[in-house]
C-alpha positions as CSV (number, residue, x, y, z in Angstrom):
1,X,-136.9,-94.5,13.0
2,X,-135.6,-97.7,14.6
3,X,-135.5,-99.2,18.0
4,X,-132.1,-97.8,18.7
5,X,-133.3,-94.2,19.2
6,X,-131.8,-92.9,22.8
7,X,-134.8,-92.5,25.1
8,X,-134.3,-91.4,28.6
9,X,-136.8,-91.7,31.3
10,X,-137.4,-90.3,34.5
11,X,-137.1,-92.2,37.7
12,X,-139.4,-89.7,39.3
13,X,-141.9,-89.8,36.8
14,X,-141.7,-93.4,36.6
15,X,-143.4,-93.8,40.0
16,X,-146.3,-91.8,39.5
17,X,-149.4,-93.9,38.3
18,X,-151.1,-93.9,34.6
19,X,-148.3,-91.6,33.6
20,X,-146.3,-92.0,30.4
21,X,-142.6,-90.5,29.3
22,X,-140.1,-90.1,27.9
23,X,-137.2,-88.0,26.2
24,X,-136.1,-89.1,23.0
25,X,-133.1,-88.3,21.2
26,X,-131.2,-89.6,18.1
27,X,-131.8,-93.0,15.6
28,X,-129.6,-95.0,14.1
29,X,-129.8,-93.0,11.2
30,X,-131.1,-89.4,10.4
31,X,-134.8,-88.9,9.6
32,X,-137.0,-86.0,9.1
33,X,-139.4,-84.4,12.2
34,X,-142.2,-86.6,11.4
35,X,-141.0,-89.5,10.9
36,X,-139.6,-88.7,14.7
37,X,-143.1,-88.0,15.6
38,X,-144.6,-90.8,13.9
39,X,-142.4,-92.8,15.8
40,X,-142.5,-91.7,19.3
41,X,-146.6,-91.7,18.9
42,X,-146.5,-95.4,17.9
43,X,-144.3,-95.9,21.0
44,X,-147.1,-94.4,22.8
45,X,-149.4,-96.4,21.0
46,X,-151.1,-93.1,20.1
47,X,-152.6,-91.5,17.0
48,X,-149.8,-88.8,16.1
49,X,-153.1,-86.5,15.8
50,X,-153.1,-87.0,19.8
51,X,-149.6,-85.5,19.5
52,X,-150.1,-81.9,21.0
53,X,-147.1,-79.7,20.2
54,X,-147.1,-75.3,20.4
55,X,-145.5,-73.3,18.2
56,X,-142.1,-72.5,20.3
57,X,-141.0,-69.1,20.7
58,X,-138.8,-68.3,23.5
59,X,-141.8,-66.7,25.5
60,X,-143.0,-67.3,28.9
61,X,-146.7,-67.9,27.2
62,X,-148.7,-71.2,28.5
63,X,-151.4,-72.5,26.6
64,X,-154.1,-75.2,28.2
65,X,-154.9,-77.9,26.1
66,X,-157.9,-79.3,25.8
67,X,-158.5,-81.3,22.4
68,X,-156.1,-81.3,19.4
69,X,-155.7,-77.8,17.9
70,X,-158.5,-77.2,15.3
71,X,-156.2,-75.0,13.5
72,X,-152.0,-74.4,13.6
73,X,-150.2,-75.2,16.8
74,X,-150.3,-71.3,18.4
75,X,-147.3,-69.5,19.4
76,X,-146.4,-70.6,22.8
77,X,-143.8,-72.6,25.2
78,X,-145.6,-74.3,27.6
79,X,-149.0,-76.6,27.9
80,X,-151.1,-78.0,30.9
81,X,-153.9,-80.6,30.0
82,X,-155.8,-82.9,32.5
83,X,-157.1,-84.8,29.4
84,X,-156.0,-88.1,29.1
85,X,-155.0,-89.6,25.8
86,X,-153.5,-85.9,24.4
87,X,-149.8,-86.5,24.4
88,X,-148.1,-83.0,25.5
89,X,-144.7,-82.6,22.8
90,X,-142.0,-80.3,22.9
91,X,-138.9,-79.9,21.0
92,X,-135.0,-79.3,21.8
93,X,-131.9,-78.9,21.3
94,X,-130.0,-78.1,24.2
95,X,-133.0,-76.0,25.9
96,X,-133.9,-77.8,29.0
97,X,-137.6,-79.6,28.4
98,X,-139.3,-80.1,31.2
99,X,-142.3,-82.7,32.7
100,X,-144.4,-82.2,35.4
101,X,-147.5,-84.1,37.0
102,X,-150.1,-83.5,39.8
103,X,-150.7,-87.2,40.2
104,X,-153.3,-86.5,42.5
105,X,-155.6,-84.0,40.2
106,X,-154.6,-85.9,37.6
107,X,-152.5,-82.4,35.6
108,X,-149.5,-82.5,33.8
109,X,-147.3,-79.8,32.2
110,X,-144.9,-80.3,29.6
111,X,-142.3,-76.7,29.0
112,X,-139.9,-75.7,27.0
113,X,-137.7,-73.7,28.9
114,X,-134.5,-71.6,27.3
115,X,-132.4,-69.3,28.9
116,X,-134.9,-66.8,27.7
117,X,-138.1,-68.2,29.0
118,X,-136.8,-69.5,31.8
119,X,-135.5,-66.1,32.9
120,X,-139.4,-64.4,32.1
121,X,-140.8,-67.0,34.5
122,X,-142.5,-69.6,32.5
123,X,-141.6,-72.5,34.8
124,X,-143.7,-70.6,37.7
125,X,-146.2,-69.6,34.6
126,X,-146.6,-73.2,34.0
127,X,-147.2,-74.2,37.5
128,X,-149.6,-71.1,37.7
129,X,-151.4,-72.7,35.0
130,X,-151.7,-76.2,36.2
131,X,-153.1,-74.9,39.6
132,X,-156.1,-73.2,37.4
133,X,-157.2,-77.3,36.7
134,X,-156.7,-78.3,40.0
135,X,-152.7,-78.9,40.7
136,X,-151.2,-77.7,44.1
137,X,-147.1,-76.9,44.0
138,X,-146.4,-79.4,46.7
139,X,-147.9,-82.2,44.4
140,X,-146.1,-81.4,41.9
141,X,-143.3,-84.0,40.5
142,X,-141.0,-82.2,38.0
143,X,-138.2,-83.4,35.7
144,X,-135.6,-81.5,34.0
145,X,-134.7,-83.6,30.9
146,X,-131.6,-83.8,28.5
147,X,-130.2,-80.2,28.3
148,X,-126.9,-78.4,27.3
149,X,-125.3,-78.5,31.0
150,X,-123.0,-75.8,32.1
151,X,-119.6,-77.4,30.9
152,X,-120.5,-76.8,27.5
153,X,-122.2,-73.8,27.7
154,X,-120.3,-70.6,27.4
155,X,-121.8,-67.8,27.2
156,X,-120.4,-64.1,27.0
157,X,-120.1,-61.2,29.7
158,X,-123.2,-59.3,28.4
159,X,-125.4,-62.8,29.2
160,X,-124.6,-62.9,32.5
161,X,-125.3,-59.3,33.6
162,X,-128.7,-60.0,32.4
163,X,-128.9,-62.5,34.6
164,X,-127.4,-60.3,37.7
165,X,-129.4,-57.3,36.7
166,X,-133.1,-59.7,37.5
167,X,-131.1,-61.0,40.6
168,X,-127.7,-60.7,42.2
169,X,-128.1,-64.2,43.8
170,X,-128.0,-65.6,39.9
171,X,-124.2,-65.4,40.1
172,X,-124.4,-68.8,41.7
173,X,-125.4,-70.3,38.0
174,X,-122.0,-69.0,36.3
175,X,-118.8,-70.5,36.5
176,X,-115.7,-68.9,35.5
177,X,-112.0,-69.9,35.1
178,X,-109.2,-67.0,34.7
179,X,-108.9,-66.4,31.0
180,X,-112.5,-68.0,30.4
181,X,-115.8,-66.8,29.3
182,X,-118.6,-67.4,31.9
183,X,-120.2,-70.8,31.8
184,X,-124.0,-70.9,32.4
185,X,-125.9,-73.8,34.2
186,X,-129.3,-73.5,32.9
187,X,-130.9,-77.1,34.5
188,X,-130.0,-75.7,37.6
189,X,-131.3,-72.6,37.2
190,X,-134.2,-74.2,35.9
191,X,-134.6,-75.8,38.6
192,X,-134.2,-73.2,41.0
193,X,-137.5,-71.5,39.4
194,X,-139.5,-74.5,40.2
195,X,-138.3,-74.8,43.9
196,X,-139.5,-70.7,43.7
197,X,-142.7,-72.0,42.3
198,X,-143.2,-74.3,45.5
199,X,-142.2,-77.7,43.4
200,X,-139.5,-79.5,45.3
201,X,-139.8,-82.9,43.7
202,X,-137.5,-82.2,41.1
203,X,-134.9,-84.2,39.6
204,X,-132.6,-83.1,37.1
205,X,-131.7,-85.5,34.4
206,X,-128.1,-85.4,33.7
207,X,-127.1,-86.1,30.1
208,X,-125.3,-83.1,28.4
209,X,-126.8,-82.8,24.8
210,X,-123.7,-80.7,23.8
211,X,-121.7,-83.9,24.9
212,X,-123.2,-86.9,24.2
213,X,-122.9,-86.6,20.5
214,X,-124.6,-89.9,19.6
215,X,-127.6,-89.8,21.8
216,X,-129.4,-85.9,21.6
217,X,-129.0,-83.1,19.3
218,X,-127.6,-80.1,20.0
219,X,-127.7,-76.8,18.3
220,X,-124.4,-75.5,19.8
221,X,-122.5,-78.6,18.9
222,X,-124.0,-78.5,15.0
223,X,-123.3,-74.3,14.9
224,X,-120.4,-75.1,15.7
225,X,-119.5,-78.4,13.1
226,X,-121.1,-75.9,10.4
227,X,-123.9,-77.9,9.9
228,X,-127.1,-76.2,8.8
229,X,-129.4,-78.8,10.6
230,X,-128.9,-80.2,14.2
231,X,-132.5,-82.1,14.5
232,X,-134.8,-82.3,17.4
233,X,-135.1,-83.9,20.6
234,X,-138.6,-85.3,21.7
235,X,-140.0,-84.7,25.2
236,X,-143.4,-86.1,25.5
237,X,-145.8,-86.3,28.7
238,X,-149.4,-88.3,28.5
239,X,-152.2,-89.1,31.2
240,X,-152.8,-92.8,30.0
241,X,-156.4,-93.4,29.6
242,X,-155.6,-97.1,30.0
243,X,-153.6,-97.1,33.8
244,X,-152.5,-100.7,33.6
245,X,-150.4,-99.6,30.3
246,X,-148.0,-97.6,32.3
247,X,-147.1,-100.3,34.6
């Protein structure tokens, strides 16, 4: 991995104290996973064992995390932790990840949120979960990171109606031009749930990983090139044991 790999931050999570993160896209040159991993943890100036990822499924499941797994990541989509030093990881490929903090109780929740999981509730899961170590919804900062945005995501009649069939107000996530197929905006939607959840300091990081070709990965764009792999973006979220680190 080299220093050109894209990272994006978050302004809002930028401001929160002893927090690190980041989203992390391509390098220069393709690598496997790991050496991703490796290379984000050594950003972090972390052990990659300290590098807590789930099993991702397209579920609405949470898991809390406490100390590195002592067996296989389990099958989830979302974490909470208020340990420090235990990095939260997710990855992506045009799903929306998204980072959130309770500066104040010192929580964080890292979730990997498809159209899927999204739609079964795990954003208000998550926050559910971060309330059981402490977090309150109104101190909760939230960002959306690097996701497929709604110009590049079509998506076909049947989608949308099950969308409309949860809630009629949904339409307001589709686009549609005469002769088009519907197009689906699933950062705002995903933010939506969060506002539902009581989180209003949200941001929504606007890069497209359909579009930007050179920075993320996408799964869309490689499905559609006919390539059999399309990589991983890295979302990662830590409580810095060492404060003065972060600034």
């Amino acid at each position: 991995m080299t220093k050109t790999t894209t990272l994006c931050r978050s302004g809002l999570l930028d401001e929160q104290p002893g927090l690190v993160h980041g989203f992390y896209g391509m390098a220069a040159a393709p690598v496997p996973y790991a050496a991703q991993l490796e290379y984000v943890a050594e950003q972090l100036s972390m052990p990659v064992q300290k590098m807590i990822e789930v099993e991702q499924v397209h579920s609405a499941k949470v898991r809390m995390v406490g100390a590195p797994w002592a067996v296989g990541p389990p099958k989830a989509d979302a974490m909470v932790s208020n340990r420090k030093g235990l990095a939260l990881v997710l990855k992506t490929a045009d799903c929306a990840p998204v980072l959130l903090v309770d500066p104040q109780a010192g929580v964080i929740g890292a979730v990997h949120a498809g159209w899927r999981g999204a739609l079964e509730g795990i954003l208000q899961q998550t926050v559910l979960h971060m309330g059981f170590l402490g977090a309150k919804p109104e101190r909760i900062v939230a960002s959306i990171g690097p996701c497929i945005a709604q110009s590049s995501y079509e998506v076909g009649e049947d989608f949308q109606q099950v969308f409309l069939q949860k809630d009629a107000s949904n339409i307001q996530f589709f686009s549609q031009q005469p002769g088009d197929q519907p197009r689906f905006d699933l950062g705002g939607y995903c933010q939506q749930q969060l506002a539902i959840a009581g989180i209003f300091a949200s941001e929504l990081v606007c890069l497209d990983t359909f579009a930007v070709k050179n920075q993320f990965f996408s799964y869309r764009r490689a499905c559609k090139a006919g390539e059999s792999d399309y990589g991983r973006n890295i979302s990662v979220i830590c409580l810095d044991p060492d404060p003065e680190k972060c600034r």
